[in-house]
N, C-alpha and C positions, 0 to 999 in steps of 0.2 A: 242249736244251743239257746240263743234266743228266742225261740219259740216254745220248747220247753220252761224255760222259765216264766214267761208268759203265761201259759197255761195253769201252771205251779201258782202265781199268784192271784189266776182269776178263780182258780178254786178256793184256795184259803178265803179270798173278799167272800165269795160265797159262803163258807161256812161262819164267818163274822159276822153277816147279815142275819145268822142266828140266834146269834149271841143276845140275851136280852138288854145287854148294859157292857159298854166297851169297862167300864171300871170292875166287870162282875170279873171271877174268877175265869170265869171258860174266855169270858174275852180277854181276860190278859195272856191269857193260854195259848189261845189262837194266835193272837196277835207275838206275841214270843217265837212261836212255832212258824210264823210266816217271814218277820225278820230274819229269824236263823237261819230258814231254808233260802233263803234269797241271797245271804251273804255266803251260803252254799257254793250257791249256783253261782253268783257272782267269782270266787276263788276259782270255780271248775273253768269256766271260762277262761280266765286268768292263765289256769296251767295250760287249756288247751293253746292256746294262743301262744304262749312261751312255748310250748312243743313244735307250733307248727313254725315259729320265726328262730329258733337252734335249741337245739337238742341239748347244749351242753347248760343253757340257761333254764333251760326247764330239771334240770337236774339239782343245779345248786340253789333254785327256788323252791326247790320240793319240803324242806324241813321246814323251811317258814311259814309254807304252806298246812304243812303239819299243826305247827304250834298255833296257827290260827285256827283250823279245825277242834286240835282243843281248850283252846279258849271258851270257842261255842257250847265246844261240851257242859265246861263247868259252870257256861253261863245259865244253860239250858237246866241243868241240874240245882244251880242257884233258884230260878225261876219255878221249878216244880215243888222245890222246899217252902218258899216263901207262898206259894199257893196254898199247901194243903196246912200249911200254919195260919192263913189268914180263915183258912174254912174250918177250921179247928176253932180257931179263937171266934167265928160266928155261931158255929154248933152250940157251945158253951156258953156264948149270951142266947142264945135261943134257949139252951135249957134252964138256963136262971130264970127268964123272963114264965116259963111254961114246964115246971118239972116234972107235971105227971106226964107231961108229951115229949120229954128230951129224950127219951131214951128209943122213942118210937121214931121221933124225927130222924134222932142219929143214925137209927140202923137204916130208914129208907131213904134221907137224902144221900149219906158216903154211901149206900150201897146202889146207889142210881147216878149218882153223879161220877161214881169210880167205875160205873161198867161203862157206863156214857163214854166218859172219859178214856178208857184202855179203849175199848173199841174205835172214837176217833181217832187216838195216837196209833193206836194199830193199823188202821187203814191210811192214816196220812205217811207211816212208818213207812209202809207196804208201797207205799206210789212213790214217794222220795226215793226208796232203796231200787226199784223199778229204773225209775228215771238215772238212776245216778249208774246202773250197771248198760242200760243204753248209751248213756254216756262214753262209759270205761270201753265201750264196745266202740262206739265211733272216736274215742282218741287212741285206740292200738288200732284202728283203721286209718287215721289220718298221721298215725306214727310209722305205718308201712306206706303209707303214700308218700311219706318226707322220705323216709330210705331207698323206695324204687327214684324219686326224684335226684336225693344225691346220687346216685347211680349213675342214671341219665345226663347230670350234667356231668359225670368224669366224665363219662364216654364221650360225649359232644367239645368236653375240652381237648382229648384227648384225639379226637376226628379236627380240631380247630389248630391244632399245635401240626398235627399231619399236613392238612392243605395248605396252611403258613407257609411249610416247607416246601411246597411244590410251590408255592406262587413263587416265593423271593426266588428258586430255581428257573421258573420259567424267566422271572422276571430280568434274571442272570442272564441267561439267553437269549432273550430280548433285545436286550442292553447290546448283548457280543452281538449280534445278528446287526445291529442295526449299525454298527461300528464299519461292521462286515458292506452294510450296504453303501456307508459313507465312502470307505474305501474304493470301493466299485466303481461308485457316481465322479470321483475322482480319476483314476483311470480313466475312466470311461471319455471324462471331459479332454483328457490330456490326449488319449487316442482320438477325437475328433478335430485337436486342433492339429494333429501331428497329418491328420488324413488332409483337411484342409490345406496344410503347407506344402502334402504331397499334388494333390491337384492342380492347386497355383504354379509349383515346379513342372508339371506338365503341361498345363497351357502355357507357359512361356516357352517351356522345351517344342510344342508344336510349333505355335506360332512362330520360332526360329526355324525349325526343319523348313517351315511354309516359305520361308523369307530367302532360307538357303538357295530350297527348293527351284522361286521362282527368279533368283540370283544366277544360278547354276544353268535353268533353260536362258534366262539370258546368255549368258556367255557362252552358251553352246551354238545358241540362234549366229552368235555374232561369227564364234569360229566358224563352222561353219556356212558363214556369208562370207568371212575373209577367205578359206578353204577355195571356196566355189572361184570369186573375183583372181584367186593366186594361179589356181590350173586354168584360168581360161585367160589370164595372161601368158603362160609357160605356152599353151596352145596357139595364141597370135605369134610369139615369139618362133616358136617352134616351124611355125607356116610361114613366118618373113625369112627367117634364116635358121637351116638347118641344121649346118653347120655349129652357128655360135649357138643355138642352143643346146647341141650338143655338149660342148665344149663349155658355158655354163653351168652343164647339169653332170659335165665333169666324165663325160663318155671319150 
């Protein structure tokens, strides 16, 4: 857009640099025809720009839009009247000044300066109307690129609202899992002190068996020593006297 425009007013400078006298007719002409086309292109961008930041603002800036396009019009048409009235009113001091030559002047300058003239406005007509339909061509291109674009962001909302739902889901589970693990770690702790207590209750429980244990060959050791000392007393006895051991041992 800006390059267009650009180009728009490096030609107009050029055909100005034609112009013999910016106060002459063609240069007011030009210079008319270049302002207008700029405040043109200025508007055009305007809208494009409103189209491409919402749609709905390029919509309700479109009349205004309007009513400044004709604006230009009737200024553009002010400025072609006020021309050919000031070239009018030099024709007729020219022929006061030169009457056998007014009527020769008259027909060859309006008829040179009006072909001139149509043929410039024709071709500057021809490149504005050009430019302004490449235009209209790249804003219904970048009026389908805003509508594939709105598209795109439902869907990607629409994909954004989806995985929302699976995160806080996971995240749900997450949460329960990790309650799940507390729990565990809990147990867990309680069954190791509970194994601990059982342990300790078995080395005590050996270490008494051990104590019983070596209690019990004591006192075995010892009956056993009395046992032995008691029959080999019954034996002397028995070898002194037959009889009373007999009768002792209740025969």
């Amino acid at each position: 857009m800006a390059s267009c425009r650009d180009i728009y007013k490096d030609v107009m400078l050029t055909l100005q640099s034609f112009a013999p006298d910016e106060d002459s007719s063609i240069g007011k002409f030009l210079s008319t025809t270049s302002e207008i086309g700029l405040t043109l292109f200025s508007n055009l961008e305007k809208r494009v720009a409103l189209a491409m930041d919402d749609h709905k603002s390029f919509n309700e800036n479109d009349s205004l839009v309007q009513e400044n396009c004709k604006v230009l019009s009737e200024r553009l048409k002010s400025t072609i009247t006020s021309l050919a009235s000031a070239e009018k009113i030099a024709v007729q001091n020219k022929e006061e000044k030169n009457p056998i030559c007014g009527s020769i002047y008259k027909e060859c300058s309006l008829g040179e300066e009006s072909a001139s003239w149509k043929e410039k406005l024709g071709d500057e007509l021809g490149a504005i109307k050009e430019k302004l339909q490449a235009l209209e061509k790249e804003l219904e291109h970048n009026k389908q690129l805003l509508k594939d674009s709105g598209e795109r962001h439902d869907t990607m909302e629409r994909d954004y609202w989806v995985l929302k739902e699976e995160r806080d889901s996971l995240l749900d589970k997450v949460s329960e899992s990790s309650q799940n693990l507390a729990t565990v770690a809990v147990q867990k702790e309680n069954i190791l002190k509970d194994l601990n207590i059982e342990v300790e209750r078995r080395k005590n429980l050996e270490k008494e068996i051990k104590q019983f244990s070596v209690a019990f060959a004591s006192r075995q050791r010892s009956f056993t020593s009395f046992q032995g000392e008691f029959l080999s007393k019954v034996e002397k006895l028995r070898a002194q006297s037959p009889i009373a051991a007999s009768e002792s041992l209740g025969c």
